[in-house]
DRENKOL-960191 format. One record per atom (N, C-alpha, C): residue number from 1; chain; atom name; x, y, z. Coordinates in Angstrom, 3 decimals, decimal comma. Layout:
<nodes>
<NUM 'A' 'CA' <X Y Z>>;
...
</nodes>
This chain:
<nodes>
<1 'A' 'N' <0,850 -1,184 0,000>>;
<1 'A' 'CA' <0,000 0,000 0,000>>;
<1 'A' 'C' <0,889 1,238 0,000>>;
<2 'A' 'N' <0,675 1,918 -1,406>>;
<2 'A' 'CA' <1,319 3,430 -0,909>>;
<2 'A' 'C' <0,342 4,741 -0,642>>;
<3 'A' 'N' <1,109 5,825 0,156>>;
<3 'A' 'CA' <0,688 6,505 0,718>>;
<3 'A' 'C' <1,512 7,581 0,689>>;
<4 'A' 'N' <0,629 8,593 0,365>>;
<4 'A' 'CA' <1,349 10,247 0,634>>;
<4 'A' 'C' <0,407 11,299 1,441>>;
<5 'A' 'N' <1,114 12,100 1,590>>;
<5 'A' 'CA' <0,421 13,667 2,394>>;
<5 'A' 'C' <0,880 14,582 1,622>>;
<6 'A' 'N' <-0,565 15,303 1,061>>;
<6 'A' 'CA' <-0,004 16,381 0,014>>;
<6 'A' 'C' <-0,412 18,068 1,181>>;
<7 'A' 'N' <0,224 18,685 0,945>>;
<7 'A' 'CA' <0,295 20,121 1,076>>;
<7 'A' 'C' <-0,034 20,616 0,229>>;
<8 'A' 'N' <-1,380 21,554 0,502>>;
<8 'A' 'CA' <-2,047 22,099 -0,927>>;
<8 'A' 'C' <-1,944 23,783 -0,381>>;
<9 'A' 'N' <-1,309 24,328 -1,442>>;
<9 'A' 'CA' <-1,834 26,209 -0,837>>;
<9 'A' 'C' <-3,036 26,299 -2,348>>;
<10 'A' 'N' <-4,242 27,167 -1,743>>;
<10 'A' 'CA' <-5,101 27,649 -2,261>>;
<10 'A' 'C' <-5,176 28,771 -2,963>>;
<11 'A' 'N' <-6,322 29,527 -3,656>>;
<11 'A' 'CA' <-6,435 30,328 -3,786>>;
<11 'A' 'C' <-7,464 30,977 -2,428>>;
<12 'A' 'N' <-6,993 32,284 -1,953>>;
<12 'A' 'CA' <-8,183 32,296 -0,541>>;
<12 'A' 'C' <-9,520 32,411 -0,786>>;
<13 'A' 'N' <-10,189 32,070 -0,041>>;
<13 'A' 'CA' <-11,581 31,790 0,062>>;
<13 'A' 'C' <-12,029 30,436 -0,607>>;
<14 'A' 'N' <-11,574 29,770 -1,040>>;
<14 'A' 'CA' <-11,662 28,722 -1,818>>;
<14 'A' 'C' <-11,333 27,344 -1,439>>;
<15 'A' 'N' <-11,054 27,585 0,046>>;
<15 'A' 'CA' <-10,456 26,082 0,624>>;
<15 'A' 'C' <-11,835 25,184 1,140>>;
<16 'A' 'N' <-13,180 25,623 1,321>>;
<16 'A' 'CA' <-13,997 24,730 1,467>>;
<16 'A' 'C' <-14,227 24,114 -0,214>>;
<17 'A' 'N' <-14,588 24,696 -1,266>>;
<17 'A' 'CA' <-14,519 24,165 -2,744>>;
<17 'A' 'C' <-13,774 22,936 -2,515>>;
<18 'A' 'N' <-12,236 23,330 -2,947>>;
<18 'A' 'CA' <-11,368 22,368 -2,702>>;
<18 'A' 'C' <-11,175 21,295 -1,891>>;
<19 'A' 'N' <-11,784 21,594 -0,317>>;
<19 'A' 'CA' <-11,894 20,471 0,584>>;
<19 'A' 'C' <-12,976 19,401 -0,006>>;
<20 'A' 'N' <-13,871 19,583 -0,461>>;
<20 'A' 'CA' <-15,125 18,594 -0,731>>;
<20 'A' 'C' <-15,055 18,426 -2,031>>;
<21 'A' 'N' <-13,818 18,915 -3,052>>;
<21 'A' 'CA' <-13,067 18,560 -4,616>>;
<21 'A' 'C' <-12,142 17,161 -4,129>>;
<22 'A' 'N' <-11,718 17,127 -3,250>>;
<22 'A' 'CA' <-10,809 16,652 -2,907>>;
<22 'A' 'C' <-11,284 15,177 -1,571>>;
<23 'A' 'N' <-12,491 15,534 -0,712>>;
<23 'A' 'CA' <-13,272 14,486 -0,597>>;
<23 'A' 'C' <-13,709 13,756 -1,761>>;
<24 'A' 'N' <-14,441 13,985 -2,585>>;
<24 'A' 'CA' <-14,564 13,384 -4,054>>;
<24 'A' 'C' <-14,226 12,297 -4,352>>;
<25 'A' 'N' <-12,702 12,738 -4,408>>;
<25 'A' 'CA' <-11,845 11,481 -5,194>>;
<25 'A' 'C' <-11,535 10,201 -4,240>>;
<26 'A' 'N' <-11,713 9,131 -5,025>>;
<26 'A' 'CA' <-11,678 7,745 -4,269>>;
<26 'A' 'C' <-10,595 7,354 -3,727>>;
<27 'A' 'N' <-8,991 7,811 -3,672>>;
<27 'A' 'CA' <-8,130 7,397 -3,171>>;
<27 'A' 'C' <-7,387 8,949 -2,286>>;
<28 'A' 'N' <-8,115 9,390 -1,570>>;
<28 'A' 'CA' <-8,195 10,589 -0,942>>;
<28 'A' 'C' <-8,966 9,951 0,589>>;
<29 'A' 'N' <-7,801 9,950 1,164>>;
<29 'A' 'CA' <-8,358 9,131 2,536>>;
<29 'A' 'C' <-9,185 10,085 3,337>>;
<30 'A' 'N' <-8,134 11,275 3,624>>;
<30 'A' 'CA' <-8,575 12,257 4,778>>;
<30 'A' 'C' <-7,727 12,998 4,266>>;
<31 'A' 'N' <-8,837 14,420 4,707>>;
<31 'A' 'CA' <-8,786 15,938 4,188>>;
<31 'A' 'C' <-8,801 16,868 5,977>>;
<32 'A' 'N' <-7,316 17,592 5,605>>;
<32 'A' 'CA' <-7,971 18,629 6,457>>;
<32 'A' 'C' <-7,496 20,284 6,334>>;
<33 'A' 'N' <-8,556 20,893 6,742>>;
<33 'A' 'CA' <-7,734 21,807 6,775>>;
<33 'A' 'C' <-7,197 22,923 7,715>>;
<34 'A' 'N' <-6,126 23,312 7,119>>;
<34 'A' 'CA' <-4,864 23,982 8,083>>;
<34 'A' 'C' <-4,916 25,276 8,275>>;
<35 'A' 'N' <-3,938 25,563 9,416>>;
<35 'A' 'CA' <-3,327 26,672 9,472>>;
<35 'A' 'C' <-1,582 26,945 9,750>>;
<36 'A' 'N' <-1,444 27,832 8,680>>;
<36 'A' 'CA' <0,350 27,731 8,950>>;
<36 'A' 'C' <0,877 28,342 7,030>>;
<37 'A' 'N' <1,905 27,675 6,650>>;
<37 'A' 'CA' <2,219 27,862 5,503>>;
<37 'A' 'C' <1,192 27,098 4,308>>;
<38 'A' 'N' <0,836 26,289 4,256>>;
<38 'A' 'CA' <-0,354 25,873 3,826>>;
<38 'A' 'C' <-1,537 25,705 4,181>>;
<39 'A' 'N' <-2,819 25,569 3,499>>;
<39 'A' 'CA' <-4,050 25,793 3,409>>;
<39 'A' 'C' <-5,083 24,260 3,910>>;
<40 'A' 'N' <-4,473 23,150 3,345>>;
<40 'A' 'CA' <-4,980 22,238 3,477>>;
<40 'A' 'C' <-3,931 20,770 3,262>>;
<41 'A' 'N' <-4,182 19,700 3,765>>;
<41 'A' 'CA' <-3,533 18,428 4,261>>;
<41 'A' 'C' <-4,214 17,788 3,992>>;
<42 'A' 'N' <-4,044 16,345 2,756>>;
<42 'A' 'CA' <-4,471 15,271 1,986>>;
<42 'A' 'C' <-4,163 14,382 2,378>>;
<43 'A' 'N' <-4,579 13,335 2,738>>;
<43 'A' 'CA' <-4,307 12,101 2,721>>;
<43 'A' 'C' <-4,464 10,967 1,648>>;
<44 'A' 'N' <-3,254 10,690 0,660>>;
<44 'A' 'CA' <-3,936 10,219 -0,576>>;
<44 'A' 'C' <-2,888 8,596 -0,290>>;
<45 'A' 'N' <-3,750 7,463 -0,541>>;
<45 'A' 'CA' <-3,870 6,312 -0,140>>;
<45 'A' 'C' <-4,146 5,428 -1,814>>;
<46 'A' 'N' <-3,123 4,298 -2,192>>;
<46 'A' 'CA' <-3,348 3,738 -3,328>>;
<46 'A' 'C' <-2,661 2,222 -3,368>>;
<47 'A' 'N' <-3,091 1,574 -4,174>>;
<47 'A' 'CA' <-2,306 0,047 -4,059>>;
<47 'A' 'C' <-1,062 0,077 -4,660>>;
<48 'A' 'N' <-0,825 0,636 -5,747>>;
<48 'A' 'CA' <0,649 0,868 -6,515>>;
<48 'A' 'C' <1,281 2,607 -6,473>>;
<49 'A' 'N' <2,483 2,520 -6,407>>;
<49 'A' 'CA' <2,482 4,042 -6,354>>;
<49 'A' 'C' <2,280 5,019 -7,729>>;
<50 'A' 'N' <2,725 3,865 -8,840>>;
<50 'A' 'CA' <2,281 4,759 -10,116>>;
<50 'A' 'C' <0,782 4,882 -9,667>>;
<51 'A' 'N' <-0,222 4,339 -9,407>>;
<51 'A' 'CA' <-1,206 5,096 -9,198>>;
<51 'A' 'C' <-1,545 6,405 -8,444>>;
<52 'A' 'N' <-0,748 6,536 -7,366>>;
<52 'A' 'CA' <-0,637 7,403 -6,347>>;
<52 'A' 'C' <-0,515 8,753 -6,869>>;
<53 'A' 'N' <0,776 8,058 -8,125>>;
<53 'A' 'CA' <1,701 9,686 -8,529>>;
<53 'A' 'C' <0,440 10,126 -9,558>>;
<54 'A' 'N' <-0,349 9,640 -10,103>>;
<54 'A' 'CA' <-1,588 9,753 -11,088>>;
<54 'A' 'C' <-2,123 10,423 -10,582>>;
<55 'A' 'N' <-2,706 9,865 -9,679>>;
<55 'A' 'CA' <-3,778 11,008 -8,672>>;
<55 'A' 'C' <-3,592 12,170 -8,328>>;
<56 'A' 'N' <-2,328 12,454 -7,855>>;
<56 'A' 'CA' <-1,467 13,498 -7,492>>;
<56 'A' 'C' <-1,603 14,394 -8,529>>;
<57 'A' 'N' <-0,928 14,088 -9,738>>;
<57 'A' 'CA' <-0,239 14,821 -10,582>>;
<57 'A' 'C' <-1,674 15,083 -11,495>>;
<58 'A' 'N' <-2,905 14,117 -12,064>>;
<58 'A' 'CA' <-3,736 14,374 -12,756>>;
<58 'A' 'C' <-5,177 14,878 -12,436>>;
<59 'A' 'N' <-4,976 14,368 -10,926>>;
<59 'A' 'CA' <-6,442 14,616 -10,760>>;
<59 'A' 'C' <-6,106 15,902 -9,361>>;
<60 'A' 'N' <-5,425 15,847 -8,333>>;
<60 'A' 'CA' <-5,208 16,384 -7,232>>;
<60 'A' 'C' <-4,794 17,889 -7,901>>;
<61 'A' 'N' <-3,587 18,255 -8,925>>;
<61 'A' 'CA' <-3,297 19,025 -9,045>>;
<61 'A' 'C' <-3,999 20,110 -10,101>>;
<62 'A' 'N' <-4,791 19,497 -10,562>>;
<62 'A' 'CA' <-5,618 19,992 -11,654>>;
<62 'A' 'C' <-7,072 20,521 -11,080>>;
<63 'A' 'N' <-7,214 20,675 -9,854>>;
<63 'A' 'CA' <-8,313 21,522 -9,393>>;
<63 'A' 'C' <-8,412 22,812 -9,358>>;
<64 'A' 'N' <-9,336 23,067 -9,885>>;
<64 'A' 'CA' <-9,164 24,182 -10,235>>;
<64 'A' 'C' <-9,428 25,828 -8,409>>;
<65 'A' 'N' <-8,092 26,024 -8,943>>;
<65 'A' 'CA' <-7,637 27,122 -7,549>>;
<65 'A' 'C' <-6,910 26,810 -6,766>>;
<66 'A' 'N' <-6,180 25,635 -7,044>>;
<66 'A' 'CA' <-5,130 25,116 -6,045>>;
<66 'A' 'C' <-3,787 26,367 -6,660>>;
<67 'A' 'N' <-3,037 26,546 -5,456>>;
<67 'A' 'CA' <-1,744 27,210 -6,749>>;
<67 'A' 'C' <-0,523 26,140 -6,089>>;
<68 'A' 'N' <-0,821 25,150 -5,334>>;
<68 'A' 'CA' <0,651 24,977 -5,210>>;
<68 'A' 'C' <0,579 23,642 -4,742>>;
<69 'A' 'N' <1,572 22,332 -4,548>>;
<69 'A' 'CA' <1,318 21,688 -3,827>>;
<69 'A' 'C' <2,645 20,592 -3,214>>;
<70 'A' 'N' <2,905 20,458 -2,249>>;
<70 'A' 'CA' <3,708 19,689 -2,004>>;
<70 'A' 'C' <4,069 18,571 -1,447>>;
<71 'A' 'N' <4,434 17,247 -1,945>>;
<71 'A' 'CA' <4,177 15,981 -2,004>>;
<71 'A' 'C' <5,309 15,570 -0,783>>;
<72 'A' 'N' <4,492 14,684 0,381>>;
<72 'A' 'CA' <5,472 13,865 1,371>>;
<72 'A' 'C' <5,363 12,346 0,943>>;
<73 'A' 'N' <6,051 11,767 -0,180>>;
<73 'A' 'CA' <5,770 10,051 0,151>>;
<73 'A' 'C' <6,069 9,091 1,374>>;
<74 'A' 'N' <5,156 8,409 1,851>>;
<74 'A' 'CA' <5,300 7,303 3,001>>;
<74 'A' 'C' <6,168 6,261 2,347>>;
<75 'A' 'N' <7,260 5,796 3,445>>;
<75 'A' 'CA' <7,744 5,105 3,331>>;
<75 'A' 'C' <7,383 3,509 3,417>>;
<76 'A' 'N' <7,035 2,676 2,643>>;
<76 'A' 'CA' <6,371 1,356 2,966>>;
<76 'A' 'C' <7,280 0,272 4,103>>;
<77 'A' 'N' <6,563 -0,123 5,143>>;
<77 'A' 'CA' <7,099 -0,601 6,225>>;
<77 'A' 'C' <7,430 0,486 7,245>>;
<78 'A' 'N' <7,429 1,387 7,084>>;
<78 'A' 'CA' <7,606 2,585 8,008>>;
<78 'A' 'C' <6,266 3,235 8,680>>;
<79 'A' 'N' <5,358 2,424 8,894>>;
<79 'A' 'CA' <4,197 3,361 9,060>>;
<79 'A' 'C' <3,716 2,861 10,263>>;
</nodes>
């Protein structure tokens, strides 16, 4: 099982949109959102990691009003 935590910065006012854009998607464990240098904290959960990086890169980053985002991969056996 792989697993990442994405760091999303928003556009402002726009982080509830994005929170329930981002509930949505089926390999999107848990959503929350923050306060600090970023806006909101993903939990994105997949069986292979090329799928993972898919999600990430095609569907996660392509919402519309995100401006930024930054990817932590889990280490497998480390969790």
């Amino acid at each position: 099982m792989a697993s990442a935590y994405v760091l999303i910065n928003c556009e402002l006012g726009s982080e509830e949109s994005v929170i329930s854009q981002l509930k949505a998607l089926d390999s999107v464990k848990e959503v929350h959102g923050t306060f600090g240098a970023y806006d909101i904290l993903a939990k994105v959960v997949s069986d292979e990691v090329s799928a993972l990086r898919e999600t990430i890169t095609w569907k996660i980053r392509k919402i519309d009003k995100i401006r930024s985002t930054l990817t932590l991969m889990g280490i497998e056996g480390q969790e």
